[in-house]
VMD Tcl script that builds the backbone (N, CA, C; Angstrom):
set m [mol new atoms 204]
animate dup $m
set s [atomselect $m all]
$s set {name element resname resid chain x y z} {
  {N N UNK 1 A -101.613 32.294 -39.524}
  {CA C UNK 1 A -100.896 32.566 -40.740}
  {C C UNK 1 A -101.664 33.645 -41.507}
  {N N UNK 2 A -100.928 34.529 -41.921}
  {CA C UNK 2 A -101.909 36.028 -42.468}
  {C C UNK 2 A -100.774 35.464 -44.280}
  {N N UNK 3 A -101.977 35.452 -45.041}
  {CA C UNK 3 A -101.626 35.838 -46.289}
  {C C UNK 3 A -102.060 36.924 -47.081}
  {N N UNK 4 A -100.967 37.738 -47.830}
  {CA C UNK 4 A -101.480 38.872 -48.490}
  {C C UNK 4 A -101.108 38.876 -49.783}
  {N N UNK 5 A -102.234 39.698 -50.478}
  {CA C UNK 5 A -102.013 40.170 -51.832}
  {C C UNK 5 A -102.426 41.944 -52.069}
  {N N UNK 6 A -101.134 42.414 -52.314}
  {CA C UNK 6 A -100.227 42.637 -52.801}
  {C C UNK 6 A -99.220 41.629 -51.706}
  {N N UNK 7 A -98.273 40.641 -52.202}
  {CA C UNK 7 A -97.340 40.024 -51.738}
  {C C UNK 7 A -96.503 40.333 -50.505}
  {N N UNK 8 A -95.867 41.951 -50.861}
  {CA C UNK 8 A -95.459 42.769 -50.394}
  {C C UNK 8 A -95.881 43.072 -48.913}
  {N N UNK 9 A -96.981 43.246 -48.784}
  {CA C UNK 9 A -96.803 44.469 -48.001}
  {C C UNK 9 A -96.606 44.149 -46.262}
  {N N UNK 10 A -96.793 45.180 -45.423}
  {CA C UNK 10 A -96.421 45.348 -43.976}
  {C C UNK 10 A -97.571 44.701 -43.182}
  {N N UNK 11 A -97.160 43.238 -42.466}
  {CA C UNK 11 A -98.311 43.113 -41.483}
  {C C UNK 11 A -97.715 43.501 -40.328}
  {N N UNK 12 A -98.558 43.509 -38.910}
  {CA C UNK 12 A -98.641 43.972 -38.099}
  {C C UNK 12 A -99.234 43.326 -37.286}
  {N N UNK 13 A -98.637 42.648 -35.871}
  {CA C UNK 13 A -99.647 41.872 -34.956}
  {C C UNK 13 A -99.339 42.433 -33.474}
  {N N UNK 14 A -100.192 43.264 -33.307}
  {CA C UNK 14 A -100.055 43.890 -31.946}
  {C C UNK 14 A -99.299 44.922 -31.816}
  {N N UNK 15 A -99.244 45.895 -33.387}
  {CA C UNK 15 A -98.223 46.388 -33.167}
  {C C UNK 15 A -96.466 46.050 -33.735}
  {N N UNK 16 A -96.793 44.635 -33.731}
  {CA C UNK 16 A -95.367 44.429 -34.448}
  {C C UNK 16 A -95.145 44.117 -35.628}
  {N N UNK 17 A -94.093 44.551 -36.165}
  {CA C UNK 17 A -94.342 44.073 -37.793}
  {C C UNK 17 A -93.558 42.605 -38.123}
  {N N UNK 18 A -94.097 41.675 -38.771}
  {CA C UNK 18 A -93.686 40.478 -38.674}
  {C C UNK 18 A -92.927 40.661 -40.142}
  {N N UNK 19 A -91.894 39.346 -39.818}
  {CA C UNK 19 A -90.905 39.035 -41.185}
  {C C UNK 19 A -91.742 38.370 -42.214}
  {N N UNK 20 A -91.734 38.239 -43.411}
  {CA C UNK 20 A -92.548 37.932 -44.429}
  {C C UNK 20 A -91.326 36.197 -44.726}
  {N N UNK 21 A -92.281 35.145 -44.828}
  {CA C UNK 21 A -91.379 33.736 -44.659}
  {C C UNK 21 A -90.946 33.777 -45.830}
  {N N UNK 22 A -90.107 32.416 -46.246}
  {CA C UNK 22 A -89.854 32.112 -47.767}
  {C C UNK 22 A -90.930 31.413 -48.425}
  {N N UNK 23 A -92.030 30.913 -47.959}
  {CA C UNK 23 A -93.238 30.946 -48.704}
  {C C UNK 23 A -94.086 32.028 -48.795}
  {N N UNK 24 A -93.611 33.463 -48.684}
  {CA C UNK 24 A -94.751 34.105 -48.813}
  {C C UNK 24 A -95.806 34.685 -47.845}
  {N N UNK 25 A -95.615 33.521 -46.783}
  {CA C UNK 25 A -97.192 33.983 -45.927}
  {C C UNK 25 A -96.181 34.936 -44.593}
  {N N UNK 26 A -96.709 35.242 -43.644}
  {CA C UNK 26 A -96.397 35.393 -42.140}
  {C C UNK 26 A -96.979 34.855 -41.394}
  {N N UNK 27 A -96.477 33.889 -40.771}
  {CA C UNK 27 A -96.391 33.040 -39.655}
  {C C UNK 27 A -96.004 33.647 -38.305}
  {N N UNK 28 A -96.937 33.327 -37.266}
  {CA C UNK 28 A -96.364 33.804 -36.000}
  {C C UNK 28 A -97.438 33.141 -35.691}
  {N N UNK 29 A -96.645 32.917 -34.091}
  {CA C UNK 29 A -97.429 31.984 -33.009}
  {C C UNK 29 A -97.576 33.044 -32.229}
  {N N UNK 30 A -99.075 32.798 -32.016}
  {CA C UNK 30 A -99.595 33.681 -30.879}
  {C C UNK 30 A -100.376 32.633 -29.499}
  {N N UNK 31 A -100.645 33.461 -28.072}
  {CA C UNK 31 A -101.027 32.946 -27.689}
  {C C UNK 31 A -102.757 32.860 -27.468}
  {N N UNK 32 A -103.299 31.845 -27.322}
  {CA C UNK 32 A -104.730 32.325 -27.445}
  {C C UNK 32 A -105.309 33.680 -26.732}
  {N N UNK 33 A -106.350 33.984 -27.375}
  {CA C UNK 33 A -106.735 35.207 -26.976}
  {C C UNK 33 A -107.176 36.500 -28.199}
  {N N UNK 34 A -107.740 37.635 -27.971}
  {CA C UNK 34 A -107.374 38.199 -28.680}
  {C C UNK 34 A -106.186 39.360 -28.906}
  {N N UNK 35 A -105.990 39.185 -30.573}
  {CA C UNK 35 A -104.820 39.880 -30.952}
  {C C UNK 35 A -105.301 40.853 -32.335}
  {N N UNK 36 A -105.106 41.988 -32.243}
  {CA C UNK 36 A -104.972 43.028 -33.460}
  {C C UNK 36 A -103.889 42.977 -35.060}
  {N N UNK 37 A -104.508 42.510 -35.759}
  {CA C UNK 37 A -104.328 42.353 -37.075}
  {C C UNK 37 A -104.498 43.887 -37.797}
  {N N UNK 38 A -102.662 44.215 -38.475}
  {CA C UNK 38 A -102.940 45.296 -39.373}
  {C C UNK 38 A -102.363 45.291 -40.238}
  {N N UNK 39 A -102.741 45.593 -42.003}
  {CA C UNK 39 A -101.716 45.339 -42.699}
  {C C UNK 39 A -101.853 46.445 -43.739}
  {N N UNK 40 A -100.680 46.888 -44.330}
  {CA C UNK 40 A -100.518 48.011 -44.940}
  {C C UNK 40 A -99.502 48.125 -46.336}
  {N N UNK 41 A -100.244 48.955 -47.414}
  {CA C UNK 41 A -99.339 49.169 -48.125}
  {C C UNK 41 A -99.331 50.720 -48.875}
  {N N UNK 42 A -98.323 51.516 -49.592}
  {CA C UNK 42 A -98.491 52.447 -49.977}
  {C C UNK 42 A -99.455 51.890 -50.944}
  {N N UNK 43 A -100.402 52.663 -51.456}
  {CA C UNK 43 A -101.407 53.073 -52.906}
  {C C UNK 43 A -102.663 52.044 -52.712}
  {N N UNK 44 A -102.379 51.109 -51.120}
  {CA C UNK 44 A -103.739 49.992 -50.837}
  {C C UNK 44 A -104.501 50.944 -49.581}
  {N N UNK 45 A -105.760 50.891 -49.541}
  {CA C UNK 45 A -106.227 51.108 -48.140}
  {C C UNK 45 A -105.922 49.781 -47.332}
  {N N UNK 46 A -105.606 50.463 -45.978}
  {CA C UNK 46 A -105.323 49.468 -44.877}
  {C C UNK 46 A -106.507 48.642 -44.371}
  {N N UNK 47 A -106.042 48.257 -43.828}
  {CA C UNK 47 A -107.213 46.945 -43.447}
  {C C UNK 47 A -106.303 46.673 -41.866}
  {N N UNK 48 A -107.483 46.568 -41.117}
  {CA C UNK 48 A -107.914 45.846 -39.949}
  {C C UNK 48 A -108.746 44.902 -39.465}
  {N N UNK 49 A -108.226 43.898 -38.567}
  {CA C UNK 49 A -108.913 42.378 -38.263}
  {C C UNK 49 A -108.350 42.628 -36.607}
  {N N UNK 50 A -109.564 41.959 -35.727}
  {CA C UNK 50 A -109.855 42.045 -34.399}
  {C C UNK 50 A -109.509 40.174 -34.383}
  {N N UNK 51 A -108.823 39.618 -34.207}
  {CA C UNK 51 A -107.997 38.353 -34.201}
  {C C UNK 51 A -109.024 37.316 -32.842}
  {N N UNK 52 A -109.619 36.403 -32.791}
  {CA C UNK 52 A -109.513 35.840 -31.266}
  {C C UNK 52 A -109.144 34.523 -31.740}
  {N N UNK 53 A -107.961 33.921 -31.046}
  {CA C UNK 53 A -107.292 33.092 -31.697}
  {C C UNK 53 A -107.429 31.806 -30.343}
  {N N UNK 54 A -108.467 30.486 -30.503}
  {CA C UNK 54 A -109.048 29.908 -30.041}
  {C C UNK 54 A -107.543 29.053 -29.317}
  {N N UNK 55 A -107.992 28.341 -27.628}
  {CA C UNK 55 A -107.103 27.699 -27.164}
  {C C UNK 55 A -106.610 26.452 -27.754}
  {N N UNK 56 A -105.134 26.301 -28.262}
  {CA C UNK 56 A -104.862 25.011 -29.116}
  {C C UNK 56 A -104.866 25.184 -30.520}
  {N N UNK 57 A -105.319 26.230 -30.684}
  {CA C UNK 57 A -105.512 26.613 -32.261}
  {C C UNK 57 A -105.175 27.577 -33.214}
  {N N UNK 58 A -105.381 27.917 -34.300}
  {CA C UNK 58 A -105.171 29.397 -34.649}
  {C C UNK 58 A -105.964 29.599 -36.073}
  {N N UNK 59 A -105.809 30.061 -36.914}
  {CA C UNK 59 A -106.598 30.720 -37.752}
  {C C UNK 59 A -105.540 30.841 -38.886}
  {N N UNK 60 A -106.162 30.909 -40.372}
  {CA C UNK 60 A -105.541 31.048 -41.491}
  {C C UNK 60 A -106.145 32.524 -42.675}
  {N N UNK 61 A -105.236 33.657 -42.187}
  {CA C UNK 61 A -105.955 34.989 -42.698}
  {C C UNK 61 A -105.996 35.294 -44.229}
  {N N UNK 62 A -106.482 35.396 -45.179}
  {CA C UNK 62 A -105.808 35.251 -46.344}
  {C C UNK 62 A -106.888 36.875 -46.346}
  {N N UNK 63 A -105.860 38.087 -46.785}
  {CA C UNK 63 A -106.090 39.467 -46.932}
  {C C UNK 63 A -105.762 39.468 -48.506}
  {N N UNK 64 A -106.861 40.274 -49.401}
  {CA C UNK 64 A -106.396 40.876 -50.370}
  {C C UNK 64 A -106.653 42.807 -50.269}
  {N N UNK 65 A -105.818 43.158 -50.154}
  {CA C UNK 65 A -106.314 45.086 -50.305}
  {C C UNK 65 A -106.515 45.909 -51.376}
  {N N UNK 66 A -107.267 46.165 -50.926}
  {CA C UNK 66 A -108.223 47.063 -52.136}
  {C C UNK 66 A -107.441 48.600 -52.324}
  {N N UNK 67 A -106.906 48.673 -53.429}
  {CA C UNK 67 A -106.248 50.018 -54.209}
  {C C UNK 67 A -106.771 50.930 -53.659}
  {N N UNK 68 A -106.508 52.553 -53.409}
  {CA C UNK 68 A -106.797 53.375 -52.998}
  {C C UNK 68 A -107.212 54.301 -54.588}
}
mol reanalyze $m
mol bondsrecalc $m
mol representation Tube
mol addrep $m
């Protein structure tokens, strides 16, 4: 689960851009392993995370981006 602040903006997992839920976060099931985390907004610098998402398990991202 990747949470962001600015609310808004574009994540990215592998390349894909995920739907933003009705709570707010993005949710996606991945399979273990690693996976590339990117998230973006106009007037934020982007940010990147190198993901390894343990067998049986997963991880809870909470991103805030820093203004440009």
């Amino acid at each position: 689960m990747v949470l962001t602040n600015p609310i808004d903006a574009d994540v990215y997992v592998d390349g894909v851009r995920l739907q933003q839920q009705p709570n707010l976060s993005y949710d996606v099931g991945l399979l273990a392993g690693p996976h590339q985390v990117d998230i973006r907004r106009e007037g934020f610098k982007p940010f990147s995370y190198k993901a390894d998402i343990p067998p049986g398990g997963g991880i809870v991202l909470p991103v805030e981006l820093e203004k440009q």
